[in-house]
N, C-alpha and C positions, 0 to 999 in steps of 0.2 A: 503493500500500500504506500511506502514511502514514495515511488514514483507516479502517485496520483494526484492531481492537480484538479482543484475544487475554482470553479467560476459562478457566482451568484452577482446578479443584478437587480437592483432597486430603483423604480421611476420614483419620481416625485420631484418635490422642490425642496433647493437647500440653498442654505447660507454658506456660501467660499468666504475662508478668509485665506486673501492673496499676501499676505504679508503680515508682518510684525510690527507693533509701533512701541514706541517709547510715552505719547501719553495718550492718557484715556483722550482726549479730544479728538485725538485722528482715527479712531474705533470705525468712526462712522463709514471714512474713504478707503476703509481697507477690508470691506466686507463686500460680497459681491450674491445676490439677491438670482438664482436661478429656477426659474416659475416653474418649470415642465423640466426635471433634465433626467439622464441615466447613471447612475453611479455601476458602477463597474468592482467588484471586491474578489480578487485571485488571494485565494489560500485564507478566507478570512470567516 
C-alpha cells in the first residue's frame, strides 16, 4: 500500500491567503475570496 496515492477533491469557496503580513491592517489585501473553486488534496 505504500505505493498508493490517495486524490480527493473539494468544490466550494475559500478564502486564499497569498501571503504573510506583518500587521493586522494589511489582513485584508492579502486574502483572496474564491466563490466556486476546486481544491485538489494528494495524500491528505
Amino acid at each position: 500500500m505504500s505505493g498508493e496515492h490517495t486524490l480527493k477533491a473539494v468544490r466550494g469557496s475559500f478564502i486564499d491567503v497569498t501571503r504573510t503580513v506583518d500587521n493586522p491592517e494589511e489582513i485584508a489585501s492579502a486574502l483572496r475570496f474564491i466563490e466556486d473553486g476546486l481544491l485538489l488534496i494528494k495524500q491528505g
